[in-house]
C-alpha positions as CSV (number, residue, x, y, z in Angstrom):
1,X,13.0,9.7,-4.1
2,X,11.9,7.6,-0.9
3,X,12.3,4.0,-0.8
4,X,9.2,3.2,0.9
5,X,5.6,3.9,1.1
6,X,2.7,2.5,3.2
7,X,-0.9,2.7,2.1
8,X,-2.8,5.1,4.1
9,X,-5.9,5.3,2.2
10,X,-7.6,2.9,-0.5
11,X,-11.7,4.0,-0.9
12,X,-13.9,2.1,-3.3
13,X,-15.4,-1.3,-2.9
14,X,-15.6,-3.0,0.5
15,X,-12.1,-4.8,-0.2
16,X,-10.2,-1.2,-0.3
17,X,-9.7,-1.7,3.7
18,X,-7.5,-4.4,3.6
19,X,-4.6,-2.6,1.6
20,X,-4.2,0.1,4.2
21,X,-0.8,-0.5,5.9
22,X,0.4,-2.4,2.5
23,X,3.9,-1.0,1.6
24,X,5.7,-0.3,-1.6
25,X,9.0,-1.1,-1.3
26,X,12.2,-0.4,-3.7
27,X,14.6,-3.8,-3.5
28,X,18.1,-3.4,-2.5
29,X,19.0,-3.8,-5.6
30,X,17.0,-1.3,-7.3
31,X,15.6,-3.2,-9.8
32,X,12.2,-4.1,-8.9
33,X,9.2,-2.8,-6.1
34,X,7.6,-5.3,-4.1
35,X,4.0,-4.9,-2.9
36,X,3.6,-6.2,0.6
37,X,0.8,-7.3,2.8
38,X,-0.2,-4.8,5.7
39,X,0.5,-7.0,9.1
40,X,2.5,-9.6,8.2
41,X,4.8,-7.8,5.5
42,X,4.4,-10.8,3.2
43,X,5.6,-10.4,-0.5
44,X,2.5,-10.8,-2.5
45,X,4.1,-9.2,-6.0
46,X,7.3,-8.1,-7.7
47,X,7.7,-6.1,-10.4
48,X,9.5,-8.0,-13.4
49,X,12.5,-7.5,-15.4
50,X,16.1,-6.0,-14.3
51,X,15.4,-2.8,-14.2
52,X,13.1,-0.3,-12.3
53,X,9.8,0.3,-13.7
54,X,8.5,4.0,-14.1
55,X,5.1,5.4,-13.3
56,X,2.7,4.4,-14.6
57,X,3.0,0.5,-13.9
58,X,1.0,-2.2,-13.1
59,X,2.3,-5.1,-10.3
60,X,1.8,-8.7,-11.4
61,X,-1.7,-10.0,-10.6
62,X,-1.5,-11.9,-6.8
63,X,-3.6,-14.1,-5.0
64,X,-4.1,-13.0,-1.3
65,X,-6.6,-13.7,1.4
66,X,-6.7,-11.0,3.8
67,X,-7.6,-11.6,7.5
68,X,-11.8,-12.6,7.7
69,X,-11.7,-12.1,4.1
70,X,-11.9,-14.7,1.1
71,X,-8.6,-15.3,-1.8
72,X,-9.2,-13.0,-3.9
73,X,-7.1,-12.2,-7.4
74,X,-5.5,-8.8,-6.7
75,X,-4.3,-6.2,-9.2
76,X,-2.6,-3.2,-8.1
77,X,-1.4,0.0,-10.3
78,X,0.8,2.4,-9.5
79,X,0.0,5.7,-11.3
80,X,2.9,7.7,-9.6
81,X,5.3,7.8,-6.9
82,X,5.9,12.0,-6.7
83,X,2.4,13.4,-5.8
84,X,1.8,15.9,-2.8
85,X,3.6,18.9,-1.8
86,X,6.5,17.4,-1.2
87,X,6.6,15.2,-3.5
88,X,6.7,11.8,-1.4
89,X,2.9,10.6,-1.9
90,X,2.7,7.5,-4.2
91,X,-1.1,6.9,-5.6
92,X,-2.9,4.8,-8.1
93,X,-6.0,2.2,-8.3
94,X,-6.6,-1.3,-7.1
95,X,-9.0,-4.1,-8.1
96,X,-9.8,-7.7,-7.0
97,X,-12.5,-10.2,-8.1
98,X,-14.3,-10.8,-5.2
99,X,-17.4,-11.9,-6.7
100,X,-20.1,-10.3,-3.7
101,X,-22.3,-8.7,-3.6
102,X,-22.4,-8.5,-7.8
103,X,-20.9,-11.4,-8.8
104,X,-20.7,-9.8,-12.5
105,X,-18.4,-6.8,-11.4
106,X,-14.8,-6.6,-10.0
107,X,-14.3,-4.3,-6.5
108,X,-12.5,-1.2,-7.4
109,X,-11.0,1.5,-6.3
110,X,-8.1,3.8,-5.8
111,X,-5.7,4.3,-2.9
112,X,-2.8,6.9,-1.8
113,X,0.6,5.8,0.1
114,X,3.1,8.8,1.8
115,X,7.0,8.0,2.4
116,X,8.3,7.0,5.9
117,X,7.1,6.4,8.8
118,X,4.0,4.0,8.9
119,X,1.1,5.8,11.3
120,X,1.6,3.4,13.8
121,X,4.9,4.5,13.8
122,X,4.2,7.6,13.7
123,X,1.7,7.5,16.8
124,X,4.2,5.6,19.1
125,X,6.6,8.4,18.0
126,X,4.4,10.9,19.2
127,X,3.3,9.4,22.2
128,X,6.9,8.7,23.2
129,X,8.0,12.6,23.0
130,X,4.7,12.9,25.5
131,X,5.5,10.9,27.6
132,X,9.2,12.0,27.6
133,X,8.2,15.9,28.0
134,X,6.0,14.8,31.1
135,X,2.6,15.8,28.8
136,X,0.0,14.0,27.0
137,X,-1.7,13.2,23.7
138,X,-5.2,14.7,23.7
């Protein structure tokens, strides 16, 4: 099972933008995942306990204020990590409390996460091998 997985997609409420490029991220140790912020690869929440969670699980509630956003309470589950054909998509739902535009209803939503490389990555890898075969991306 991968190590790693970056949010690729996260529809629902308006918030839902701000997790793409999040990772999920198995500790050294194997004990724990971490849930990271997208640019700055901040830890915002750690699984508890000494040992490894299984699917489903729910990461400790966070605060985080993502860029041109307000701090919002963030609550992130993981439904599993083995979707897709090849079993390396990780998928599950998300929530925060920002209170606009009903300030009686949580933001929702759900979001998918694939193993390796991030598409940034990904593109700069491809643009590379272009370059490097004398063509280019169309």
């Amino acid at each position: 099972m991968p190590n790693v997985w970056t949010i690729h997609s996260a529809p629902g409420g308006r918030g839902g933008t701000n997790l793409i490029g999040s990772r999920i991220v198995k500790t050294d140790d194997g004990t724990a995942y971490q849930f990271s912020a997208p640019s700055s690869g901040d830890i915002l929440s750690t699984t508890p306990g000494d040992q490894l969670p299984t699917p489903p699980f729910d990461f400790p509630p966070f605060s985080w204020a993502p860029p041109g956003r307000g701090e919002f309470t963030w609550r992130i589950r993981v439904s599993t990590l083995t979707s897709g054909g090849g079993g390396n998509q990780a998928q599950g739902t998300w929530r925060n409390n920002n209170p606009t535009p009903d300030p009686v209803q949580d933001e929702t939503g759900t979001w998918t996460a694939q193993a390796g490389a991030t598409l940034e990555e990904k593109c700069e890898g491809d643009a590379s091998a272009a370059s490097a075969g004398g063509g280019s991306k169309v």
